[in-house]
Phi, psi and omega in degrees: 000143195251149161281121168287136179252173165224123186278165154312127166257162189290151179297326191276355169259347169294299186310334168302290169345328188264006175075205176269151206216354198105155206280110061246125190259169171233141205213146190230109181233143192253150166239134168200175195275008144194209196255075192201311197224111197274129175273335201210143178215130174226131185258147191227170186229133192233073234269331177215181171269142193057024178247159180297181142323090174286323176238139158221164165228168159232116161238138188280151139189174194272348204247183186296081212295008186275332170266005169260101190325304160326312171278320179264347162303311185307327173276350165286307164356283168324264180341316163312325190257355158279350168086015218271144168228005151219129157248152190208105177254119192288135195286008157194190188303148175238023150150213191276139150273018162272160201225137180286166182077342179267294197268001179166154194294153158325168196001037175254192189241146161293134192288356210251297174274083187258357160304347189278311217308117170075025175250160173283112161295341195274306213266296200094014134325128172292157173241344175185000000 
């Protein structure tokens, strides 16, 4: 019989949980080339109601970055130094971490990634 370990959630996902606490927010959303292993998570800063972003990042990895410590520590670290008093983490992957019009044409599907293809990133329905 195998042991199930459980992971230890991240600090910054007990802070999503805890809802709005107030402005300055911060959003944390994952991407990866399907819905199982996110590679790239890019985070914003929010500085008020109804404003863009004032700051974004990106971060890469080949492994499962939701599971990288190094990596959600630097965005908790950022976040500290934005002063962020709410996070809003999308609770799972949300489409291709390749970005259209950059890694591959405007209104095409990525060639890298086929699982998006013709799928709903919010649902995961195929959609055509």
């Amino acid at each position: 019989m195998a042991i199930k370990l459980k992971r230890t959630k991240h600090p910054l996902e007990k802070k999503a949980k805890q809802g709005f606490k107030g402005y300055p927010i911060g959003t944390i959303a994952y991407y990866g080339p399907d819905d199982k292993k996110a590679t790239k998570v890019a985070a914003g800063i929010i500085m008020g109601e109804n404003q863009e972003p004032v700051a974004m990042k990106k971060w890469f990895s080949t492994n499962d970055i939701r599971r990288e410590t190094k990596i959600m520590n630097e965005i908790k670290d950022w976040f500290i130094e934005y002063k962020v008093r709410s996070v809003v983490m999308a609770p799972k992957i949300l489409g291709c971490p390749h970005e259209e019009g950059i890694d591959y044409p405007e209104g095409e599907y990525c060639p890298e990634c086929l699982f998006w293809k013709g799928r709903d990133r919010f649902t995961d329905e195929i959609i055509h």
